[in-house]
C-alpha positions as CSV (number, residue, x, y, z in Angstrom):
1,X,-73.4,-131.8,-28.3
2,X,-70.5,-134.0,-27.1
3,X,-68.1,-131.0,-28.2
4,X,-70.1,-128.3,-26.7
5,X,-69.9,-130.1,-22.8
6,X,-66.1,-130.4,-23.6
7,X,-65.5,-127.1,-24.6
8,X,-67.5,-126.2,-21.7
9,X,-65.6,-128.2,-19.5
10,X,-62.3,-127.0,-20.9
11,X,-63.6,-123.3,-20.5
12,X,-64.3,-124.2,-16.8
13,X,-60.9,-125.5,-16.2
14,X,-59.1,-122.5,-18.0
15,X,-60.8,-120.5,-15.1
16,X,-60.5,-122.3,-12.4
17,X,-56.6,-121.9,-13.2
18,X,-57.0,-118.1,-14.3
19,X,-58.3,-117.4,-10.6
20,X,-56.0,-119.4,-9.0
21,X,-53.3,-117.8,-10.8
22,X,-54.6,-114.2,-9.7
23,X,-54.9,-115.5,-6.4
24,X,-51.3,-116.1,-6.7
25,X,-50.2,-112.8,-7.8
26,X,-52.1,-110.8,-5.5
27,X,-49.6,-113.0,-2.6
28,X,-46.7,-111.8,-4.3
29,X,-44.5,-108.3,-3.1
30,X,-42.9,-106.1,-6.3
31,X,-39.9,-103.6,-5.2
32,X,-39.4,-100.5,-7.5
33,X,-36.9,-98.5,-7.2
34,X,-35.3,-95.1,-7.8
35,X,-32.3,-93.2,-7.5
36,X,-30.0,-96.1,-7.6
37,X,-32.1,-97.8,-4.7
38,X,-32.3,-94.3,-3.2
39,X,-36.0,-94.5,-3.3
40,X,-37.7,-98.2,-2.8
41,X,-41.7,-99.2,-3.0
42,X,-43.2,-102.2,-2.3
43,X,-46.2,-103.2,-3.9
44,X,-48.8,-106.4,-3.6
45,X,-49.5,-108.2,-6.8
46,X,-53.4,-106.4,-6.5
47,X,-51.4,-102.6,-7.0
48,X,-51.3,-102.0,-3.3
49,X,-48.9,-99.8,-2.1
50,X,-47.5,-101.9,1.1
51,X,-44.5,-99.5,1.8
52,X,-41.8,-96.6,1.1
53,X,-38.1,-96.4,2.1
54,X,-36.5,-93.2,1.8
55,X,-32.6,-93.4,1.9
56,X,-31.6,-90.1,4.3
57,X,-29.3,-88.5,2.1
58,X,-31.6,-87.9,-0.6
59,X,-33.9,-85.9,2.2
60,X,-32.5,-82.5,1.0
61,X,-35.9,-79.6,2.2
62,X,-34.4,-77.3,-0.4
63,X,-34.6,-80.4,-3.4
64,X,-38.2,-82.0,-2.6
65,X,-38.9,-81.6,-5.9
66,X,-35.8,-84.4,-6.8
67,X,-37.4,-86.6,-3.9
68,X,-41.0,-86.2,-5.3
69,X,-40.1,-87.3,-8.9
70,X,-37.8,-90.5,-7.2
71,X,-40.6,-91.5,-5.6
72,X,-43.0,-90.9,-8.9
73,X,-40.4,-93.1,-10.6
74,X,-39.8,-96.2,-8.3
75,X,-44.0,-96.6,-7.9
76,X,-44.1,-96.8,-11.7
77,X,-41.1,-99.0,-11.9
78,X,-42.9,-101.3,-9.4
79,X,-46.2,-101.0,-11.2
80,X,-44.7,-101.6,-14.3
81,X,-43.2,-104.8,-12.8
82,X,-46.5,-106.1,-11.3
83,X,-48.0,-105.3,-15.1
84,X,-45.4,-107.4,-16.7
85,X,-45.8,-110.5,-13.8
86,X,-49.3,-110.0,-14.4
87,X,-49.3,-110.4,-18.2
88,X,-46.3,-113.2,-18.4
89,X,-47.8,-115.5,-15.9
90,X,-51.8,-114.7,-16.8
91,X,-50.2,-115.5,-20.4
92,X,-49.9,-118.3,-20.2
93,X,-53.4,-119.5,-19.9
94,X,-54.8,-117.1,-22.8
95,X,-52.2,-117.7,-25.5
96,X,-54.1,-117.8,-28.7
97,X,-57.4,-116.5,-27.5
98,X,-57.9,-113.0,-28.6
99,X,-60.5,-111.5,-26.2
100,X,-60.7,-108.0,-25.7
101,X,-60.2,-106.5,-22.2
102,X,-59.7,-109.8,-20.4
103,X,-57.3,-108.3,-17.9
């Protein structure tokens, strides 16, 4: 029974720091970008879209087409960063445990 309050204790722990590390992430601001820095997006760490910046010369009414797909681009380039924060920092507490469809 001793190892069973241990684990438990250990298991508490483990998400105490899981939340606070979410916490964390959820503070932090993601740029994505497109273009060449053409088209930029911010994002939160939650997937929040905070902001767009739209360089003027790539505002061209017979190429929205182009504009729509930079834009396309830089929010998956900046969800793809947030992805990557989220799984290298939320890593490091679930190394070794294989749990299906913890994040």
């Amino acid at each position: 029974m001793k190892n069973m309050n241990q684990l438990m204790r250990q298991a508490k722990k483990m998400q105490e720091e899981l939340t606070k590390a979410q916490e964390e992430l959820a503070q932090r601001t993601i740029e994505g970008s497109a273009g060449g820095g053409a088209v930029k997006v911010k994002v939160s760490g939650q997937k929040e879209i905070l902001g767009i910046e739209i360089d003027k010369e790539v505002v061209n009414p017979e190429e929205v087409e182009m504009l729509q797909d930079l834009i396309v681009a830089a929010l998956q380039d900046a969800l793809k960063q947030v992805d990557d924060m989220t799984s290298s920092e939320l890593g490091k507490y679930t190394r070794g445990l294989n749990i299906p469809g913890l994040f």
